[in-house]
MDAnalysis code that builds the backbone (N, CA, C; Angstrom):
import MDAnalysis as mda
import numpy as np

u = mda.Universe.empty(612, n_residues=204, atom_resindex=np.repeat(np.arange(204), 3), trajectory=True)
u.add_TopologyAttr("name", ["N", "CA", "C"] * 204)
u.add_TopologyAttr("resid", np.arange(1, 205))
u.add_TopologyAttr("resname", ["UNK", "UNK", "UNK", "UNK", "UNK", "UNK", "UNK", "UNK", "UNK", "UNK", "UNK", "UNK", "UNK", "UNK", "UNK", "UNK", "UNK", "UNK", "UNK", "UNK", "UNK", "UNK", "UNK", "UNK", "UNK", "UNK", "UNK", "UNK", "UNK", "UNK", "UNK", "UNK", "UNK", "UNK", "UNK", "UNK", "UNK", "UNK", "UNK", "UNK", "UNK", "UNK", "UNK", "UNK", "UNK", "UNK", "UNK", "UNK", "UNK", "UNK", "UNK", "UNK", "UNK", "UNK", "UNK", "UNK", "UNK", "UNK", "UNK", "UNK", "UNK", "UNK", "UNK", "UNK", "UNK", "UNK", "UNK", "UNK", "UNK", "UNK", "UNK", "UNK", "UNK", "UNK", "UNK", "UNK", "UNK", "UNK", "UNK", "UNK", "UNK", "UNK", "UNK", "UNK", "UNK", "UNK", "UNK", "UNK", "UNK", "UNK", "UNK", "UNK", "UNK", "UNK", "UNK", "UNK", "UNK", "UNK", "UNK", "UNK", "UNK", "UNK", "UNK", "UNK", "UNK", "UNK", "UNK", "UNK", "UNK", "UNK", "UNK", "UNK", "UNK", "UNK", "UNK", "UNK", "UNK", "UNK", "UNK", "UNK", "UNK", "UNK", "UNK", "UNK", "UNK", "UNK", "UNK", "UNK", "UNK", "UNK", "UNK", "UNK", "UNK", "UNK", "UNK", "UNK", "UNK", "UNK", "UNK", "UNK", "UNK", "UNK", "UNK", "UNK", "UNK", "UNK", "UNK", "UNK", "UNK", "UNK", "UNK", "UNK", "UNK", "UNK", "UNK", "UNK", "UNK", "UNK", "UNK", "UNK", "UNK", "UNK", "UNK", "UNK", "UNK", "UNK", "UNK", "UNK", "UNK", "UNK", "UNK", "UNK", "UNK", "UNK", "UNK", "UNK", "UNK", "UNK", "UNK", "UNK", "UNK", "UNK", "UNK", "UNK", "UNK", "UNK", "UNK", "UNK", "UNK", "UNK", "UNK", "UNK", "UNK", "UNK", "UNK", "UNK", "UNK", "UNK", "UNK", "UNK", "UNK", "UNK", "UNK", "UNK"])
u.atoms.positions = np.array([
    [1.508, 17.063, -45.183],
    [0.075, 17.235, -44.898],
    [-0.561, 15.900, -44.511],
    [-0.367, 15.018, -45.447],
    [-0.650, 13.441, -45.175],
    [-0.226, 13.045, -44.112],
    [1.220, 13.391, -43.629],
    [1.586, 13.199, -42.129],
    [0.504, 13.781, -40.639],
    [0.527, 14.954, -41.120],
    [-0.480, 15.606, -39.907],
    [-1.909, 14.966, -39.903],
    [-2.222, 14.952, -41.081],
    [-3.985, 14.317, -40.670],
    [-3.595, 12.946, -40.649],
    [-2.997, 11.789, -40.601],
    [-2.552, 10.889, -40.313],
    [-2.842, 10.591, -38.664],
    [-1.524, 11.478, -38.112],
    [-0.893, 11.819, -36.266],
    [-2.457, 12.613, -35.805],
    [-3.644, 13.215, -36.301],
    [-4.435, 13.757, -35.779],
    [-5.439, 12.495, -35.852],
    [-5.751, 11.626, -36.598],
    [-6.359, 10.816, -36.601],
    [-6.430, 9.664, -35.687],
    [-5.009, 9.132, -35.647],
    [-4.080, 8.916, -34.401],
    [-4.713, 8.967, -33.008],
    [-3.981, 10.150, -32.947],
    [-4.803, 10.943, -31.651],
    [-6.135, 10.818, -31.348],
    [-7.031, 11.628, -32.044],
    [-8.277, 10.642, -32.233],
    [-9.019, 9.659, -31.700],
    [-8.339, 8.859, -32.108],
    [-8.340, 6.904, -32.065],
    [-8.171, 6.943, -30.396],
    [-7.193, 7.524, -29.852],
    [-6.621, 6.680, -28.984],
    [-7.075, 7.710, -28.011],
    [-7.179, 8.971, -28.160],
    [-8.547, 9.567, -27.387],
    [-9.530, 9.002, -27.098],
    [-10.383, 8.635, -27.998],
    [-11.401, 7.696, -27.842],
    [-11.135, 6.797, -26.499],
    [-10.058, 6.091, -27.361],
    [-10.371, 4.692, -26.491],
    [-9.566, 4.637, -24.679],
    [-8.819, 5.819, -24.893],
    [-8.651, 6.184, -23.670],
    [-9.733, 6.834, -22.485],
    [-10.478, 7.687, -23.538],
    [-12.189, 8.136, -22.684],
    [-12.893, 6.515, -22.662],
    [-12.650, 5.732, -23.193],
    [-13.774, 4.318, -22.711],
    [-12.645, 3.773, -21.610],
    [-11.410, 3.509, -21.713],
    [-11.179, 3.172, -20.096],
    [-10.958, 3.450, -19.201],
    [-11.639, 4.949, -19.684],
    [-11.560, 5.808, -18.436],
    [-13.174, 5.836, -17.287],
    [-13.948, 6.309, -18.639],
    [-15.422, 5.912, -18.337],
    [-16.107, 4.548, -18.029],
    [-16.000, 3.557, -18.761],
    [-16.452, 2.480, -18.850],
    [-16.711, 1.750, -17.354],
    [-15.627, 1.336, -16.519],
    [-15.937, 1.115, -14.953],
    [-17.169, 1.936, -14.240],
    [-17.423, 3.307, -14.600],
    [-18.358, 3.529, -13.921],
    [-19.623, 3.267, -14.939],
    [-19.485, 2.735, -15.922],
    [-21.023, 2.652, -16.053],
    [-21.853, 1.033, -16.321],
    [-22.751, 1.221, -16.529],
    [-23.554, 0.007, -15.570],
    [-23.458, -1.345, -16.781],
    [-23.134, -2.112, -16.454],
    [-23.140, -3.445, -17.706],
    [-23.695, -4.787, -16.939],
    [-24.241, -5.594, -17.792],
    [-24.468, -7.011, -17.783],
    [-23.769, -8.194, -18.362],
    [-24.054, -9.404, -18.100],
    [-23.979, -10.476, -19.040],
    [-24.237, -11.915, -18.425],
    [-24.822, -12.591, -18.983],
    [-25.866, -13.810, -18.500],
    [-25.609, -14.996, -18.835],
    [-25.233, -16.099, -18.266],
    [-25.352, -17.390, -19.554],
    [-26.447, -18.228, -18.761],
    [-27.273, -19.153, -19.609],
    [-28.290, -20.129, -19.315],
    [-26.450, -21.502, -19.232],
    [-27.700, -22.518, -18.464],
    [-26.525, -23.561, -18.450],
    [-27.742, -24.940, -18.020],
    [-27.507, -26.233, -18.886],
    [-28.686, -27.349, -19.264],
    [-28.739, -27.671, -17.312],
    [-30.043, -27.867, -17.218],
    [-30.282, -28.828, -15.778],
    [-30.010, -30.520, -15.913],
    [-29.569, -30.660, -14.684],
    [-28.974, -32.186, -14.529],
    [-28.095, -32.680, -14.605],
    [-27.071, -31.204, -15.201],
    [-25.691, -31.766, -15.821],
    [-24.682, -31.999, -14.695],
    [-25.327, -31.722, -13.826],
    [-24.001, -31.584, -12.628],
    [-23.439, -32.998, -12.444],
    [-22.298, -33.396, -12.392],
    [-21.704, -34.749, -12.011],
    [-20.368, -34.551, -11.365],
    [-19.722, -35.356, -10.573],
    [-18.010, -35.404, -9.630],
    [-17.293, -35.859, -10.781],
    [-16.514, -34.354, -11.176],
    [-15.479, -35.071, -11.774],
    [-14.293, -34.531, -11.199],
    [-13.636, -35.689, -10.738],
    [-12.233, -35.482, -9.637],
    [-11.189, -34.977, -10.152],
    [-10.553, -34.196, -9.118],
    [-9.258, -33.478, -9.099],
    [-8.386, -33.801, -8.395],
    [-8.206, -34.273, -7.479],
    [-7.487, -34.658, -6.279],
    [-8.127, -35.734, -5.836],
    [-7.002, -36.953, -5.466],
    [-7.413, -38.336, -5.441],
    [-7.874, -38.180, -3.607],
    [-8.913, -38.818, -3.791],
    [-9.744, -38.509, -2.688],
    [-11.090, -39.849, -2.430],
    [-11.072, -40.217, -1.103],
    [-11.564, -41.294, -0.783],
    [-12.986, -41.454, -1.320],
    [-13.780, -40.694, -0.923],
    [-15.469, -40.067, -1.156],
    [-15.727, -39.654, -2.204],
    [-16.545, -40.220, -3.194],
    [-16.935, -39.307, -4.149],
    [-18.365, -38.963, -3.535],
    [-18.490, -37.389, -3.784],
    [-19.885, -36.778, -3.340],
    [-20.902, -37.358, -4.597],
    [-22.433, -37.270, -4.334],
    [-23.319, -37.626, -5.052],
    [-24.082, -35.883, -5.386],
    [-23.708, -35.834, -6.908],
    [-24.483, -34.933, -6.872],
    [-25.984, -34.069, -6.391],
    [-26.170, -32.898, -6.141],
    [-27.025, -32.272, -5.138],
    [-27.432, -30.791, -5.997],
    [-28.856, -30.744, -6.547],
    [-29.626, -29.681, -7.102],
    [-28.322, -28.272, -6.551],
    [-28.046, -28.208, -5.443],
    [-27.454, -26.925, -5.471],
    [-25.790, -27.091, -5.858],
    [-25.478, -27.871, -6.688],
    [-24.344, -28.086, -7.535],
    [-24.483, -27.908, -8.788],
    [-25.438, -27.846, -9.181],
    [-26.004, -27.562, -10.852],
    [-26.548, -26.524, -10.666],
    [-25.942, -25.964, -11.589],
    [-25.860, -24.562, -12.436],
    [-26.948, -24.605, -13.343],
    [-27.732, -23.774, -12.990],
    [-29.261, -23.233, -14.221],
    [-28.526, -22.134, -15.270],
    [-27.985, -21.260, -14.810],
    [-27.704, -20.047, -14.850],
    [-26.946, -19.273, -14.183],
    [-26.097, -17.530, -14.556],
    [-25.187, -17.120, -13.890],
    [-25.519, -15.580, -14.846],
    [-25.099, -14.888, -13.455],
    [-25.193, -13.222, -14.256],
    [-24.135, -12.490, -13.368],
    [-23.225, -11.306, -14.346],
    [-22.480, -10.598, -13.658],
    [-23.042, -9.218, -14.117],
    [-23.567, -8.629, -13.059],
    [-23.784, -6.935, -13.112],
    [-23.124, -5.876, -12.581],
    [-22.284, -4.874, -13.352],
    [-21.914, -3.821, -12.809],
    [-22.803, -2.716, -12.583],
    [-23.131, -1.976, -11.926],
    [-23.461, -1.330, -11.474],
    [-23.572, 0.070, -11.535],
    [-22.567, 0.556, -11.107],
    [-21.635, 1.697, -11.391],
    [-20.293, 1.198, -10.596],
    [-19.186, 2.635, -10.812],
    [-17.775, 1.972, -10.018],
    [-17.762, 1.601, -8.920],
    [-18.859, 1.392, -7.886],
    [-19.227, 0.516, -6.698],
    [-19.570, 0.002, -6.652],
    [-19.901, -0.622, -7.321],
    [-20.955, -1.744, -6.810],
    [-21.164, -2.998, -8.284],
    [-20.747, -4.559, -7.876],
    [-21.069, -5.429, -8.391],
    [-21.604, -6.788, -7.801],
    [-22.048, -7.207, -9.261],
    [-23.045, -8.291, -8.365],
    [-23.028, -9.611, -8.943],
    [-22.117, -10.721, -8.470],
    [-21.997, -11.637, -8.802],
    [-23.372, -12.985, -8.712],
    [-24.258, -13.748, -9.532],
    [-25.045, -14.221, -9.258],
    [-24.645, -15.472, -9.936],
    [-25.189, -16.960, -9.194],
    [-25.435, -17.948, -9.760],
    [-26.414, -18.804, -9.779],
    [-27.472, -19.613, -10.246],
    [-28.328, -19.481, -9.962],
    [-28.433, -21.469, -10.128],
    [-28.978, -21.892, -8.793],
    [-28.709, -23.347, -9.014],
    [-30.267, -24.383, -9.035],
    [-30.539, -25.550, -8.979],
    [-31.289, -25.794, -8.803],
    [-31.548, -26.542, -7.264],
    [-31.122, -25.973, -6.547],
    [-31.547, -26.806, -5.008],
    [-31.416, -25.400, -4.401],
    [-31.385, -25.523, -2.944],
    [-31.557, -24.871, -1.825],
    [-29.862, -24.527, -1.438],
    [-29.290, -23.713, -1.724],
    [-27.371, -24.365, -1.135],
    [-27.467, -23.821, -0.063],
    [-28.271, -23.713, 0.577],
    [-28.000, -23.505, 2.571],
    [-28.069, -25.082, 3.233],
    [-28.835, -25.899, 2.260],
    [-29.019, -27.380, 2.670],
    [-27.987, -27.704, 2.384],
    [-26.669, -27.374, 2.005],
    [-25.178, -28.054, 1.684],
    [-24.974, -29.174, 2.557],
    [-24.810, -30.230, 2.770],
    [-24.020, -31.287, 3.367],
    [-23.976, -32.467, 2.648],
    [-22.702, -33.212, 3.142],
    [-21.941, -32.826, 4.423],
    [-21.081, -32.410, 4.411],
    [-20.104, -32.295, 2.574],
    [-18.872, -31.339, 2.543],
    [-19.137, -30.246, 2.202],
    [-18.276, -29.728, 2.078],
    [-17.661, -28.665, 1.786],
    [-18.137, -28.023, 0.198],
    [-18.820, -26.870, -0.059],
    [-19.490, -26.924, -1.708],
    [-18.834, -25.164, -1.797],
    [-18.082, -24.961, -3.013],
    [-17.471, -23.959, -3.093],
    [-18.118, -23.033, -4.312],
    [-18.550, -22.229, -4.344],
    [-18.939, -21.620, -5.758],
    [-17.917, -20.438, -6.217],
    [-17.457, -20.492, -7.334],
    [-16.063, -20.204, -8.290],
    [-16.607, -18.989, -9.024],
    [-16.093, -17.467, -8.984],
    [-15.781, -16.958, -10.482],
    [-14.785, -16.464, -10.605],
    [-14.232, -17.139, -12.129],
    [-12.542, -16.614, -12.793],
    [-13.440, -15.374, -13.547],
    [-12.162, -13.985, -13.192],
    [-12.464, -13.227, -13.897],
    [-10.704, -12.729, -14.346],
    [-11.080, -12.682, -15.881],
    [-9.720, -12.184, -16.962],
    [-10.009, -11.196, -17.399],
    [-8.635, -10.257, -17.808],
    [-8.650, -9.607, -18.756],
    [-7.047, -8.719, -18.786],
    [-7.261, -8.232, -20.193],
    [-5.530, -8.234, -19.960],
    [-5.139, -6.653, -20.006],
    [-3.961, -6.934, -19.333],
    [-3.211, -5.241, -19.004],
    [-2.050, -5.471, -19.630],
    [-1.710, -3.718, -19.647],
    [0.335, -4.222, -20.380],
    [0.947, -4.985, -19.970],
    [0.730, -5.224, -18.616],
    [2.305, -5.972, -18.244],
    [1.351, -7.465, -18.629],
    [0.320, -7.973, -19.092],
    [0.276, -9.493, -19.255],
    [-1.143, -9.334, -18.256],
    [-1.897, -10.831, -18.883],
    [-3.041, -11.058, -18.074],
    [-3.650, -11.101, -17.028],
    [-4.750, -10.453, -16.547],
    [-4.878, -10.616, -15.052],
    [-5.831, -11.060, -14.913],
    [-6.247, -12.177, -13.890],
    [-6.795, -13.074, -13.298],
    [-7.410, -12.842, -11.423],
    [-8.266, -12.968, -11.238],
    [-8.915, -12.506, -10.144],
    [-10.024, -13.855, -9.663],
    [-10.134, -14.628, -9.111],
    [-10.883, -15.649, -8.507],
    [-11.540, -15.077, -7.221],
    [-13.163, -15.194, -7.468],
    [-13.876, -14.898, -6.419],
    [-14.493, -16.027, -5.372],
    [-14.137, -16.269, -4.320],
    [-14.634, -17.782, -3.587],
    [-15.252, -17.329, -2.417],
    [-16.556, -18.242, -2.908],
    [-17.675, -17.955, -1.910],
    [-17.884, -19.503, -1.551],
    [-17.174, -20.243, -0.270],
    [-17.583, -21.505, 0.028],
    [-18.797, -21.621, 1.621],
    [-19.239, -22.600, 1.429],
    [-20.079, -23.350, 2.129],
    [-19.598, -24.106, 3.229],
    [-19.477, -23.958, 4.573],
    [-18.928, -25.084, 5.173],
    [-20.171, -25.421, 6.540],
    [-20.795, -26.615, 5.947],
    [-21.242, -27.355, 6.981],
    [-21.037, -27.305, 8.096],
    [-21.552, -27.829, 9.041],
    [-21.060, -28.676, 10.592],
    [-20.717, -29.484, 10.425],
    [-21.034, -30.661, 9.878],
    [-20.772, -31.734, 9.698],
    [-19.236, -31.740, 9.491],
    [-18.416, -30.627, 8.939],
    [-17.333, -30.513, 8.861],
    [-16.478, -30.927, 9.798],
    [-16.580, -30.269, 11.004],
    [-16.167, -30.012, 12.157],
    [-14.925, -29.561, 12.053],
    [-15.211, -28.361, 11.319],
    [-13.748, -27.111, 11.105],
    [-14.631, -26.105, 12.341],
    [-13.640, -25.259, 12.445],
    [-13.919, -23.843, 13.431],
    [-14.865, -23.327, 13.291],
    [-14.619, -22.867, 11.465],
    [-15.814, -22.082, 10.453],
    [-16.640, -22.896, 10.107],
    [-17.921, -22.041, 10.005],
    [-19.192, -23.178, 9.430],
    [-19.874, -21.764, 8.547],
    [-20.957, -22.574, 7.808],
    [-21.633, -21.398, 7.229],
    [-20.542, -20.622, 6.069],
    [-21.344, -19.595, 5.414],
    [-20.997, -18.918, 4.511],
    [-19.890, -18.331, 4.288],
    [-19.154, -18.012, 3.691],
    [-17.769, -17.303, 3.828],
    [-17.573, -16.594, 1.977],
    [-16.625, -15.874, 2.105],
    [-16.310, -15.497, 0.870],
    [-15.058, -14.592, 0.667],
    [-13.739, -14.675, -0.199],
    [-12.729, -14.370, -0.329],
    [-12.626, -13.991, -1.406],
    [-11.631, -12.986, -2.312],
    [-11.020, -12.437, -3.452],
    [-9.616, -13.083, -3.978],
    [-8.952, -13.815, -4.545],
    [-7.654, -13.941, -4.787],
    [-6.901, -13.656, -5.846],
    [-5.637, -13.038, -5.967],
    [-5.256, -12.515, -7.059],
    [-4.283, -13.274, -7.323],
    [-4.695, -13.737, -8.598],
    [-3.654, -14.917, -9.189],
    [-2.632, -14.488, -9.703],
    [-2.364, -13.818, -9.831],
    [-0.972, -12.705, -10.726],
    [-0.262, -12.974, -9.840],
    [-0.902, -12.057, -8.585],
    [0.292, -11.582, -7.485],
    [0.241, -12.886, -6.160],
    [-0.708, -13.842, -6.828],
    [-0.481, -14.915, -5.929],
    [-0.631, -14.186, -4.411],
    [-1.822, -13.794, -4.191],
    [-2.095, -13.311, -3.053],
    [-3.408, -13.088, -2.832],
    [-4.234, -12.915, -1.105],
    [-5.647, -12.836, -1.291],
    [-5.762, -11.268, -0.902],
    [-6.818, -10.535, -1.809],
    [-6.914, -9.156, -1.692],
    [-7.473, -9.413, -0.644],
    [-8.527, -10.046, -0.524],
    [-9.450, -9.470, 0.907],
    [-9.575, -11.388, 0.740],
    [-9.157, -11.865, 2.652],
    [-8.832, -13.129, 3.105],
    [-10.354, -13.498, 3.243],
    [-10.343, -14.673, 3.952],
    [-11.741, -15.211, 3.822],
    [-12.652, -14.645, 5.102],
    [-13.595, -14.293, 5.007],
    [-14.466, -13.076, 5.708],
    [-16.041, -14.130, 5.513],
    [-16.928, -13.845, 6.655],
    [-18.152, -14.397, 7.135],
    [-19.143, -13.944, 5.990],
    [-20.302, -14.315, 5.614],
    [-21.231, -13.764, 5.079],
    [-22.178, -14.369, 5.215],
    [-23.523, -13.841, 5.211],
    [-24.989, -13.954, 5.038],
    [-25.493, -15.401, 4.372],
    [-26.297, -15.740, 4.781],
    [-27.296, -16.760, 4.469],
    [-27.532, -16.507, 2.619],
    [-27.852, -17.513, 1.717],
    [-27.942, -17.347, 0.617],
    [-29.995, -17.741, 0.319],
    [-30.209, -17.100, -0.778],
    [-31.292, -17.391, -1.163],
    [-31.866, -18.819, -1.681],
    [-32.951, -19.515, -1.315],
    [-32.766, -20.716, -1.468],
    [-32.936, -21.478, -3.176],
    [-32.667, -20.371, -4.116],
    [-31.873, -21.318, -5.352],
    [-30.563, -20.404, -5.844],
    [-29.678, -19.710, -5.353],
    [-28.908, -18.565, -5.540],
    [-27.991, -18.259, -4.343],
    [-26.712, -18.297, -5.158],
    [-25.411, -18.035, -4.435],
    [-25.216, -16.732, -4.834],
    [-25.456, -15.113, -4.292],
    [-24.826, -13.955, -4.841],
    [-23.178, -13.606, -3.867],
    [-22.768, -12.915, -4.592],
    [-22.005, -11.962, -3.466],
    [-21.848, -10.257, -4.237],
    [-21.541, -9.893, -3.250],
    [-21.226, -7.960, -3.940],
    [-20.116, -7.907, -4.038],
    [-19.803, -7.168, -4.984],
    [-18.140, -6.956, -4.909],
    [-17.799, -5.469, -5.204],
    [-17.007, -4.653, -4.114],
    [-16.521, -3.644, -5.007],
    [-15.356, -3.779, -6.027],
    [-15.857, -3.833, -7.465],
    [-15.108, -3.144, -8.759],
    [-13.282, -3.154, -8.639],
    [-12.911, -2.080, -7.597],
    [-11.677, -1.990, -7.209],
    [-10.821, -2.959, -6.686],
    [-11.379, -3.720, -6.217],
    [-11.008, -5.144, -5.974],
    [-10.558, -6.110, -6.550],
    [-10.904, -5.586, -7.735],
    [-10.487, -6.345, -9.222],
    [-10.102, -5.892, -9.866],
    [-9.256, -4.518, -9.657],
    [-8.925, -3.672, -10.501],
    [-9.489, -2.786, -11.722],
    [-10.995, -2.486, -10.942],
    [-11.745, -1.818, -11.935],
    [-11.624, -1.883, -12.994],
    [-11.384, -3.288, -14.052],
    [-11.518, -3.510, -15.008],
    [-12.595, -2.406, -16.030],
    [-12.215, -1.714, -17.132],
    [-13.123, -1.284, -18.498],
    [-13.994, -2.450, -19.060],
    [-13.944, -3.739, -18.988],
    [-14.157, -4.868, -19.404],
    [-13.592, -6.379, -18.818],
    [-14.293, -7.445, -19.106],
    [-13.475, -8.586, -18.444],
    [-14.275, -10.085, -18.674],
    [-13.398, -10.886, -18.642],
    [-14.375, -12.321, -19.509],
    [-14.769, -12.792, -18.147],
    [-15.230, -13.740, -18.191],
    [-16.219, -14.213, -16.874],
    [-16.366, -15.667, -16.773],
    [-15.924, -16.885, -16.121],
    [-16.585, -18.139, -15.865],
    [-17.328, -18.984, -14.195],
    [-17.960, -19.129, -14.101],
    [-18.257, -19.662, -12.904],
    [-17.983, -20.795, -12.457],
    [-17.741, -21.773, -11.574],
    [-17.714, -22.925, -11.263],
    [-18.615, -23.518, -9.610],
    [-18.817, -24.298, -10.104],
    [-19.269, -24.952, -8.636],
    [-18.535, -26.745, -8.142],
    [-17.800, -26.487, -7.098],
    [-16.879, -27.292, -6.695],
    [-16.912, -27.899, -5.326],
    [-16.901, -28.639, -4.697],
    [-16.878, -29.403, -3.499],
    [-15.827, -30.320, -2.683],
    [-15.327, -29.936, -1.738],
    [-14.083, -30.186, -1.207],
    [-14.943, -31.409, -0.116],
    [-13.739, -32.940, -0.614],
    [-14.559, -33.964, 0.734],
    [-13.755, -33.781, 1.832],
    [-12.253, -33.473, 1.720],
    [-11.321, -33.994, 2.536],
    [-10.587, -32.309, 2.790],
    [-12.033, -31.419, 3.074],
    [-11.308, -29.999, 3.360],
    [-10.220, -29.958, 4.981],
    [-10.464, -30.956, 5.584],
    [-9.506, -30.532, 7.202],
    [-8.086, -30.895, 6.737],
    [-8.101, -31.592, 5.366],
    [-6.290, -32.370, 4.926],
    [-5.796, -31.108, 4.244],
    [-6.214, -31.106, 2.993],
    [-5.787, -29.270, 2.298],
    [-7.273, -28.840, 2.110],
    [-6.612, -27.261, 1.542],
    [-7.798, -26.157, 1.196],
    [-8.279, -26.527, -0.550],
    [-7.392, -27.666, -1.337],
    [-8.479, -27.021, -2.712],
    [-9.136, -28.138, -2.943],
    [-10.525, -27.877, -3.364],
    [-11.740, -28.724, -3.657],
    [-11.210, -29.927, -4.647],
    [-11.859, -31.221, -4.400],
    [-11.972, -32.368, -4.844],
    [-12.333, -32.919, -5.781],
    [-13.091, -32.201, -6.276],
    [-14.208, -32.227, -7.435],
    [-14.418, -30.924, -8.043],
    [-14.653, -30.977, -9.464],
    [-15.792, -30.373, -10.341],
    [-17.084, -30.811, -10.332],
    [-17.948, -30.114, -10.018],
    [-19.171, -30.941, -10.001],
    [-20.151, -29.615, -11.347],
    [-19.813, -28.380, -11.688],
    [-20.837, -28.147, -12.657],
    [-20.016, -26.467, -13.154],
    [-19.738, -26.170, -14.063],
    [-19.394, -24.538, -14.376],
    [-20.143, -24.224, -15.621],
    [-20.350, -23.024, -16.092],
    [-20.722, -21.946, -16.589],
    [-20.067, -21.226, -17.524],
    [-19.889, -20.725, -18.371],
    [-20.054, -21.359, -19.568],
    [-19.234, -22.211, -19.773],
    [-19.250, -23.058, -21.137],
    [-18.142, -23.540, -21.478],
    [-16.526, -23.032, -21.672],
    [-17.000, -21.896, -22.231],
    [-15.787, -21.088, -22.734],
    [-16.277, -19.621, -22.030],
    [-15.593, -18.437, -21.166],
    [-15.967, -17.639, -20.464],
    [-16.333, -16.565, -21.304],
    [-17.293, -16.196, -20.834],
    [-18.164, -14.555, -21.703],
    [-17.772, -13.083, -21.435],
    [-17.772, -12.350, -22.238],
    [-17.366, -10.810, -21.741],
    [-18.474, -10.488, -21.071],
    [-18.026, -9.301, -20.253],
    [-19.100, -8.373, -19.496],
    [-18.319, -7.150, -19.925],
    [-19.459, -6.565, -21.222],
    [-18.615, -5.159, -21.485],
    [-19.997, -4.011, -21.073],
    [-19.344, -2.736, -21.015],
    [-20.539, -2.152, -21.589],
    [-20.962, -1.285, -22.510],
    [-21.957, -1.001, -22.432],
    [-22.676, -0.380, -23.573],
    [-23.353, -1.654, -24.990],
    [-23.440, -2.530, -24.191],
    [-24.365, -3.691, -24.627],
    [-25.571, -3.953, -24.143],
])
């Protein structure tokens, strides 16, 4: 008897939590972090001739990730300058998003960079890409986008793209490449979000 209401309880349990990752993607969640003004400074990654001088739209005020429903998300960061005034390199804005599946952790990097004229690459202006760090591959390659608001980097993302995560931790970064025509990864840290990355669950 102790056995059966045991295995029904069981069941139960894992009913439950199978209806939340089943449901959960489609329904609508938040999560926000504040982040101090002024803090932005170059701290290098790759030995590189130029150090950039920090610039209001390298510092991070703030950052919010909203789901939506299973279409629709909305990545926000929120800086203190204008980042359409970007020059003269290269200014990249970063979100790592985790969370883990059976086979082991998955990792998803969203890159929305900035490229000047001043560059004198092909591309100029806005751009924004998906990359999947697992499979070491880009879901969706780097693609044109829209003018940004003048204290705010957003982009949309569909959900599926990321594997419609039930849940998932969240960090932002903002980064700046001097010597983008030599390689593709940025030069600097210049400001991220939180310290340690936040969930975005829902029903919070």
């Amino acid at each position: 008897m102790r056995i059966a209401i045991a295995f029904m309880i069981a069941s139960m349990f894992f009913g439950v939590v199978a209806s939340f990752l089943l449901l959960a993607p489609s329904v609508s969640a938040s999560s926000s972090v504040k982040d101090a003004i002024g803090d932005a400074t170059p701290l290098q990654i790759y030995e590189a001739k130029i150090e950039p001088i920090a610039q209001g739209y390298h510092d991070i005020v703030g950052a919010t990730v909203k789901r939506f429903n299973s279409e629709t998300m909305l990545l926000t960061v929120e800086v203190a300058g204008d980042p359409n005034q970007n020059s003269p390199y290269e200014t990249v804005y970063i979100w790592v998003i985790d969370y883990p599946t059976i086979t082991g952790n998955q990792r998803y990097t969203v890159i929305v960079p900035h490229f000047p004229p001043e560059l004198g690459l092909q591309v100029t202006g806005w751009h924004a890409a998906i990359f999947d760090n697992k499979a070491n591959r880009y879901v969706t390659p780097m693609y044109s986008i829209g003018a940004m608001s003048e204290n705010k980097v957003e982009i949309n993302l569909d959900p599926a793209l990321i594997g419609s995560p039930a849940f998932f931790w969240w960090q932002v970064y903002v980064m700046v490449g001097v010597d983008t025509a030599t390689h593709n990864a940025p030069d600097f840290l210049m400001d991220n979000a939180p310290e340690n990355s936040i969930m975005l669950l829902p029903f919070t």
